[in-house]
C-alpha positions in Angstrom: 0.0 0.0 0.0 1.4 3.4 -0.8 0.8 6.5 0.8 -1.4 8.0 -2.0 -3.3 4.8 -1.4 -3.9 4.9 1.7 -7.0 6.5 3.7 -7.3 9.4 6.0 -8.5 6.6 8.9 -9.7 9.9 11.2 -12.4 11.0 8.9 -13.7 7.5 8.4 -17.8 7.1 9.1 -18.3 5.7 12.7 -20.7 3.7 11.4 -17.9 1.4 9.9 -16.1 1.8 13.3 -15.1 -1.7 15.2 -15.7 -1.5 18.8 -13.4 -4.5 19.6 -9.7 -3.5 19.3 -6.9 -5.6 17.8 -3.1 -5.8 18.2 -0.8 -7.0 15.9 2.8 -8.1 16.6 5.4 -7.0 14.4 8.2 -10.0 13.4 10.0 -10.9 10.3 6.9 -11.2 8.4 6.0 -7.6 8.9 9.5 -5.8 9.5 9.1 -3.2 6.8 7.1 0.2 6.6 4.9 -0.9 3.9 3.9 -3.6 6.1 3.2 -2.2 9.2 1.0 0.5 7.2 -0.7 -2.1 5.8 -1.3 -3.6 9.5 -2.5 -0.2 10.2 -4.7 0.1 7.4 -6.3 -3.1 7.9 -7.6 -2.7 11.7 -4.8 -2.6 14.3 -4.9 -0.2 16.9 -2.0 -1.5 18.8 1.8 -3.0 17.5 3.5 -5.3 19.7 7.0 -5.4 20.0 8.6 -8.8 21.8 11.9 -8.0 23.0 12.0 -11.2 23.5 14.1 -11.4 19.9 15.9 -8.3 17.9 17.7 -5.4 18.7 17.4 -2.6 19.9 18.2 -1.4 16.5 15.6 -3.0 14.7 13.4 -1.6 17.6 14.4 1.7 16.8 13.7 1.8 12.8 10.7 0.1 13.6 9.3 2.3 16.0 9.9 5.1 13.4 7.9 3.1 10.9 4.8 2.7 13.1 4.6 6.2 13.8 5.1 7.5 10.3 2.3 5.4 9.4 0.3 6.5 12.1 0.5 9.6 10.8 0.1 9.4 7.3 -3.2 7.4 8.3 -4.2 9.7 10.7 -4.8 7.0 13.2 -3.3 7.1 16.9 -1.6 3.7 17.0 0.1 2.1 20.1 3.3 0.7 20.5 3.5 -2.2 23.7 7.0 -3.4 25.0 6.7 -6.4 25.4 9.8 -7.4 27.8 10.9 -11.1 28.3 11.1 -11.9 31.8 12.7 -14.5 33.3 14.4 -16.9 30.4 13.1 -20.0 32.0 14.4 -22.4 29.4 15.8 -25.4 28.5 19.7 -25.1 27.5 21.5 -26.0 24.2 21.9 -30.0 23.5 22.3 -32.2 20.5 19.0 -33.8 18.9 16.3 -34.9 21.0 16.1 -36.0 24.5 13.4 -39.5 24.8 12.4 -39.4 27.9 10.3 -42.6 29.8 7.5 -42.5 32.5 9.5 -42.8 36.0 12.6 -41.5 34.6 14.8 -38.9 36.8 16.4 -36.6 35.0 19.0 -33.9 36.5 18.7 -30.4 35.7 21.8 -28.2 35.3 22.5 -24.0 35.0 25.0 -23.0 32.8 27.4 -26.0 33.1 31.1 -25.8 30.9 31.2 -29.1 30.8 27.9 -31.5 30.9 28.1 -34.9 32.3 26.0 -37.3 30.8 22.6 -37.5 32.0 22.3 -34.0 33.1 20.3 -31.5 31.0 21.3 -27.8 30.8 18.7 -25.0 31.7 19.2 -21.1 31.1 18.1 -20.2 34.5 19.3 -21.2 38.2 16.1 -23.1 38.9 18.0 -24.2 41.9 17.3 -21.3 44.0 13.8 -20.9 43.6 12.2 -24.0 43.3 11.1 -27.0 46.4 11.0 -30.8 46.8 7.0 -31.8 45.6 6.7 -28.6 43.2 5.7 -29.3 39.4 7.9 -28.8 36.7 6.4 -28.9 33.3 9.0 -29.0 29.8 8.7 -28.1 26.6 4.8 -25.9 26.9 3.6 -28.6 29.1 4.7 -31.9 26.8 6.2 -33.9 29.6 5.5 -33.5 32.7 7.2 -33.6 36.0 7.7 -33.5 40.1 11.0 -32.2 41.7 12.1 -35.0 43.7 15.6 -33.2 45.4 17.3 -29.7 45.3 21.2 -30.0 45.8 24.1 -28.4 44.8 22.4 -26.3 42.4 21.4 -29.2 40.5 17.5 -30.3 40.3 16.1 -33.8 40.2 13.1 -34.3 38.4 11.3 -37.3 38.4 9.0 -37.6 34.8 5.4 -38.4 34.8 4.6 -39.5 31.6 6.6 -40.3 27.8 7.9 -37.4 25.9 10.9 -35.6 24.3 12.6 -32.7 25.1 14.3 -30.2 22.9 16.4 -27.4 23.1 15.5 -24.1 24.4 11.9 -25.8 24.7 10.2 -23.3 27.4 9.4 -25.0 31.5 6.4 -24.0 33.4 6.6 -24.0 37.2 3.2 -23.5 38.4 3.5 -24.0 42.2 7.0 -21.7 42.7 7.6 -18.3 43.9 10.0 -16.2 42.4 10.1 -14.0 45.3 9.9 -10.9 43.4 12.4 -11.7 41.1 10.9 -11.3 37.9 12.4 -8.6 35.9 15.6 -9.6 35.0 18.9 -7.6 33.8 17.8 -7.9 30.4 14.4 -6.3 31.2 15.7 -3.2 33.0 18.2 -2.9 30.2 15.4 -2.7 27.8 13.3 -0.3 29.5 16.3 1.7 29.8 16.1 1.7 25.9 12.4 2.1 25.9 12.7 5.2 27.9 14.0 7.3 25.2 12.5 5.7 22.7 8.8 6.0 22.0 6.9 3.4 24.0 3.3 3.6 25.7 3.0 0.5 26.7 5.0 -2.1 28.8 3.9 -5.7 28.8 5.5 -7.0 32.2 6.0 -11.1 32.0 5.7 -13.8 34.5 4.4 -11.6 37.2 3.1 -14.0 40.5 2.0 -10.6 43.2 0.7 -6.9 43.0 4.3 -6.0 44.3 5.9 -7.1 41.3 3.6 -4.7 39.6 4.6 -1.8 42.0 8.3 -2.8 41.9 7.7 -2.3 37.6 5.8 1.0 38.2 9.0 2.5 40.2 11.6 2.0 37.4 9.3 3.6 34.8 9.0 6.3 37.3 12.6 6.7 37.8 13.2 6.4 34.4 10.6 9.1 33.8 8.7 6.9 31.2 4.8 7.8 30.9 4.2 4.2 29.4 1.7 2.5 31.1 2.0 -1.2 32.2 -0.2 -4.2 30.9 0.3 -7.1 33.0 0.2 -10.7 31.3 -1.9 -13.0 33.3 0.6 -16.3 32.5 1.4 -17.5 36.1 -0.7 -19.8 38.8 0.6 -17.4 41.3 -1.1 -14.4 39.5 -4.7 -15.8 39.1 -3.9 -17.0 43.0 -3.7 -13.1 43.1 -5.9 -11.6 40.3 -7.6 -9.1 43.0 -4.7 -7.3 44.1 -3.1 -7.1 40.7 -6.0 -6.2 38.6 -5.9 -3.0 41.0 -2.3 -2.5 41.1 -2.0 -2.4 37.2 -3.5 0.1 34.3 -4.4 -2.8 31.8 -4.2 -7.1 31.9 -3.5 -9.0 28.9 -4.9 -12.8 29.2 -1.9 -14.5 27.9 -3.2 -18.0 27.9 -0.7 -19.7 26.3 1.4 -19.7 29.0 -1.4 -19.4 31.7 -2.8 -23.4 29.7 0.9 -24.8 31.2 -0.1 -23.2 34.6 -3.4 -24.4 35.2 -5.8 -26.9 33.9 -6.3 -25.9 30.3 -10.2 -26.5 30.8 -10.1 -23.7 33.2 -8.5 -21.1 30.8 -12.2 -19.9 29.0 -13.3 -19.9 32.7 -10.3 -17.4 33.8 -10.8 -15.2 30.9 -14.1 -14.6 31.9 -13.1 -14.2 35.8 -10.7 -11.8 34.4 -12.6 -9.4 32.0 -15.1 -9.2 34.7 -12.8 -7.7 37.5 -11.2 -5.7 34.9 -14.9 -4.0 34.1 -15.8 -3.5 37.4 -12.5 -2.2 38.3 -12.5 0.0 34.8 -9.1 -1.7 33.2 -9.0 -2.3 29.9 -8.4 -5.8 28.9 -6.9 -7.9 26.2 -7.3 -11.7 25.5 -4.0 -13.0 23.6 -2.5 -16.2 22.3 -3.1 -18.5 19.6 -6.7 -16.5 18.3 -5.8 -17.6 14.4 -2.9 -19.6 14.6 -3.8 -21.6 11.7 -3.7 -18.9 9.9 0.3 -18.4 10.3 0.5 -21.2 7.1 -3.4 -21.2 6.1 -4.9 -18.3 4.5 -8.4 -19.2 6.4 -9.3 -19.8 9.9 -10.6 -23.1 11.3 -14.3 -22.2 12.3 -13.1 -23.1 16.0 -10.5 -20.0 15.7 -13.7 -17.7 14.5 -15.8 -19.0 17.3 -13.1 -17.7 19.9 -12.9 -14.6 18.9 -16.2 -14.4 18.5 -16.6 -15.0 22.3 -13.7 -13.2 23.6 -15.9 -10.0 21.7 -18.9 -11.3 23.5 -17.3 -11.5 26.7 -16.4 -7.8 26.9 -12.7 -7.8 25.7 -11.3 -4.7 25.0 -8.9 -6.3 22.6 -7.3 -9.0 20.8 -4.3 -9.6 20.0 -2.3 -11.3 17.2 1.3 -13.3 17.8 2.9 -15.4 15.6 0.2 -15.2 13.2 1.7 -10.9 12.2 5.2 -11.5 13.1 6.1 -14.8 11.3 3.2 -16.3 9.7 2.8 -16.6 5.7 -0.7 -14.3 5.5 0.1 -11.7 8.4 -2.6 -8.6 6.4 -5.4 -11.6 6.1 -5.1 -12.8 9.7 -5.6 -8.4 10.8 -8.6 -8.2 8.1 -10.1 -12.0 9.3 -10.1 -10.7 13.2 -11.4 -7.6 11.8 -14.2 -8.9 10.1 -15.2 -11.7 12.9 -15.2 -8.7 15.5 -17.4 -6.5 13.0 -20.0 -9.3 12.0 -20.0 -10.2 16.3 -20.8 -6.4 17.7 -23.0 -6.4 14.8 -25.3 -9.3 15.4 -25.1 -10.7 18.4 -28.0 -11.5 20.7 -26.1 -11.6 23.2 -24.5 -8.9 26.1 -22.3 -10.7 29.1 -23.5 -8.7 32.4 -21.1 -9.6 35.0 -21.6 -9.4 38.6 -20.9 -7.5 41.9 -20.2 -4.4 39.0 -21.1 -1.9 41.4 -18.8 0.6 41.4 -19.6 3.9 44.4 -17.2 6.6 42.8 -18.0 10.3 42.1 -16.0 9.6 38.5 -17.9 6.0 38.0 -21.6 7.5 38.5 -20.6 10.5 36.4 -19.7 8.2 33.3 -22.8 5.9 34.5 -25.0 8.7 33.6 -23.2 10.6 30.5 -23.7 6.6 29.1 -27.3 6.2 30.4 -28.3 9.3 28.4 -26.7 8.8 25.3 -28.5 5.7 25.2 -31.8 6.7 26.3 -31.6 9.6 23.4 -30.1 7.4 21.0 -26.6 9.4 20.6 -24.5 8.9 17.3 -21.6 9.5 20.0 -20.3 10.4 23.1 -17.4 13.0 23.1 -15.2 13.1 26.4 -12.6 15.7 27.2 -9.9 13.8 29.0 -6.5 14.5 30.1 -5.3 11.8 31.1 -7.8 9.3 29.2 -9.6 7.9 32.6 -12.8 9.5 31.7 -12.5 8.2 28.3 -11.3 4.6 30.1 -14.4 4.7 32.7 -17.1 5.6 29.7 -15.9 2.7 27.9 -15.7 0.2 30.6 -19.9 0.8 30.7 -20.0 -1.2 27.9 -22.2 0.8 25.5 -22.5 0.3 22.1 -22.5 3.9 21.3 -18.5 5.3 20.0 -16.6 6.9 22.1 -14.4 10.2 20.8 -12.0 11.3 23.0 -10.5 14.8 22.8 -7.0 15.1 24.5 -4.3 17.3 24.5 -1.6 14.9 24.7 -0.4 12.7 21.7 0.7 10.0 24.5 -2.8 9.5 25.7 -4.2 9.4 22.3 -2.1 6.5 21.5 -2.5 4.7 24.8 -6.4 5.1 24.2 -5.9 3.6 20.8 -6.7 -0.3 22.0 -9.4 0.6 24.5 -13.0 -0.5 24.1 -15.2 1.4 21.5 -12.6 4.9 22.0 -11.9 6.7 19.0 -9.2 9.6 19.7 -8.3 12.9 18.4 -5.6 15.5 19.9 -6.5 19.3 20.0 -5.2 22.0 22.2 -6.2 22.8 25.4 -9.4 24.6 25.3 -12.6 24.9 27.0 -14.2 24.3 23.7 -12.3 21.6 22.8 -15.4 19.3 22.5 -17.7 21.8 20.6 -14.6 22.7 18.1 -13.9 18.6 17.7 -17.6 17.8 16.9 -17.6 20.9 14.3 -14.7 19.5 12.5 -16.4 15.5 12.4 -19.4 17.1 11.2 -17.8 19.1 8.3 -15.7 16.3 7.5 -18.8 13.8 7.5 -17.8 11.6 10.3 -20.8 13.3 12.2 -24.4 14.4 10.1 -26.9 16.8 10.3 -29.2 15.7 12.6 -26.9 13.4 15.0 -27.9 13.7 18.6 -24.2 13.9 20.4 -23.7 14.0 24.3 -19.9 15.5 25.6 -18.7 15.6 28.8 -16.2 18.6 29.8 -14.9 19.6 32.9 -15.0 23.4 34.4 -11.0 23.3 34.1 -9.6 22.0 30.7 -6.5 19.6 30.9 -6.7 19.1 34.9 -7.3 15.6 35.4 -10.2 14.5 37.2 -12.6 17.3 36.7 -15.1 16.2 34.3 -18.2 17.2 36.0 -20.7 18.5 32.6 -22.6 16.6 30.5 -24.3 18.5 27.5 -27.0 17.2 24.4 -25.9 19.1 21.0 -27.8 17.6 17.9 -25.8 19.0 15.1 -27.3 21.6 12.3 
């Protein structure tokens, strides 16, 4: 797609609007401008970038392409860290590893020379885990029971046939890290992200609400405004979900990792637990992991793959998100457009709407976007317009659930971005002005994003760009 090709995304009709967000990680398979405008183009709000692999290099020319797009699109677009976490891996060895039911197997960090029978890890597994804790290998293939801890060498004893392969990932549901779950790599990548331009940060592995705080500290000593998305993937962190749901500013629902962890019939179960707290507690949610994989060698989905994220639309998500499928798969435009129109034909024509309960929420800010939502719908609005700062009035409208669009008006670019994968929120930036709403809804109507006729409702505080003091709500139907 070239630039003359491409559309002016910000005057687009809201009627052709998806209320359902989608993320699309970038990879080999999209590392090129054209490609990530044509990601853009084709329905993602968000890129993902998984510092799990590349350089900061690549990060960098990449991070120019996304915005550049962005721009030439004029669609707020935004960019998530992802950062790696603790590199709990199986080590470098020749061929493949048969392994027998009963078997003990010894399990090594970083040995120079290994003695046969002992299989190398990348991490010092010896510190952290017990006698009687699982120990899962390669995504959950063969599975395991620590038997004995010594010397900084673990015994595991295997409970079923299987083969292992190197740097195959290990799942250790029942240990605590202890807080040790950004590693050196991580702080040297935020380091990078901090002058670099990042809005999100994907933190990995977390297990408690302190390892959330602990996160939130370096970004502020770093003095990054990127907010953090924490990636549901641990036992520990569903043990937790309350606390961390309130400590963090969005959750992702990786269940790949989170299928190793737990029973993988108790995933759908835990997405729903999940998107539920994050309503009531007005944190924007994303459901990740495997939503088209077939679709990294097919160029159609299995009806299965359509079904999901069909639910995870019904369910409430805020967004979904695309892995291997965008950053190595063969179709990575198809998969965007395939998500896009599965979301579109859901919101569209489904009889359904997932009330969740205990969604009370007592807040001056909650019963303020309770009512701007409660009259748009009672008038029939074409949209609500919210003047927000710092995008929590924008955040809180959204978390209602209404099927109306959402324009926010901000003054800051950042916000705009980070508003960009949020249910139903369609951004603009404008100066700080206590007409900002009025002088936004003008400009959709000339530009035929908004008729003659619409019935809009804003909301607008008594002091522009000071957070936290939206307290009008207006009807303007537009002549």
């Amino acid at each position: 797609m070239s630039q003359k090709e491409s559309e002016d995304i910000s005057k687009v009709s809201l009627d052709t609007y998806k209320r359902t967000k989608i993320i699309a990680t970038i990879g080999p398979s999209t590392d090129s401008y054209e490609a990530i405008l044509s990601l853009i183009s084709a329905g993602a709000n968000g890129l993902r970038l998984n510092f799990s692999h590349g350089s900061h290099e690549e990060r960098v020319k990449q991070i120019g392409w996304i915005r550049k797009a962005s721009k030439v699109l004029g669609k707020p677009v935004a960019i998530i860290q992802d950062l790696q976490g603790p590199k709990i891996r199986l080590g470098d060895f020749d061929g493949a590893i048969e392994v027998k039911k009963g078997q003990s197997l010894a399990l090594v960090y970083g040995p120079k020379v290994l003695v046969e029978g002992q299989i190398p890890v990348q991490y010092d597994l010896s510190k952290k885990v017990k006698r009687g804790e699982k120990l899962f290998l390669f995504d959950g293939k063969v599975r395991t029971t620590i038997t004995s801890v010594d010397k900084g060498i673990v015994i595991i004893k295997a409970e079923n046939d299987g083969i292992l392969i190197k740097r195959k990932g290990i799942n250790l549901p029942d240990t605590d890290f202890g807080g040790d779950v950004i590693t050196p790599k991580d702080k040297a990548d935020l380091v990078f992200g901090s002058s670099h331009d990042i809005d999100y940060v994907a933190q990995s592995f977390v297990q408690s609400a302190e390892d959330v705080r602990e996160m939130r500290k370096m970004l502020s000593n770093l003095g990054m405004h990127a907010k953090i998305i924490v990636k549901f993937e641990t036992k520990k962190a569903i043990e937790n979900m309350e606390e961390i749901v309130e400590e963090t500013d969005l959750l992702m629902v990786a269940r790949g990792d989170l299928a190793y962890e737990v029973l993988p019939e108790a995933v759908p179960t835990i997405q729903r637990q999940l998107i539920g707290l994050c309503r009531k507690q007005s944190k924007p949610v994303i459901v990740a992991t495997q939503m088209l994989f077939s679709m990294t060698t097919s160029t159609e989905p299995t009806r299965a793959e359509v079904s999901d994220i069909a639910t995870a639309v019904v369910d409430g998500a805020d967004c979904l998100m695309l892995s291997d499928e965008t950053a190595s798969g063969n179709h990575p435009i198809e998969a965007v457009k395939v998500m896009k129109r599965v979301i579109l034909y859901t919101e569209n024509n489904s009889p359904q709407k997932v009330i969740y309960p205990d969604m009370s929420d007592q807040s001056r800010q909650s019963a303020i976007c309770e009512a701007i939502v409660g009259l748009a719908d009672s008038i029939q609005a074409k949209a609500m317009v919210a003047e927000t700062k710092s995008g929590a009035t924008a955040i809180q409208i959204a978390s209602k659930r209404s099927t109306i669009p959402i324009i926010a008006v901000t003054s800051d670019e950042r916000v705009a971005q980070q508003l960009a994968i949020v249910y139903v929120i369609k951004s603009y930036v404008r100066p700080v002005n206590k007409f900002a709403a009025s002088k936004l809804t003008d400009w959709l109507r000339q530009n035929k994003v908004l008729n003659k006729g619409d019935i809009v409702v804003t909301a607008s505080g008594k002091y522009p760009g000071v957070v936290g003091t939206t307290d009008t709500i207006k009807v303007r139907i537009l002549d």
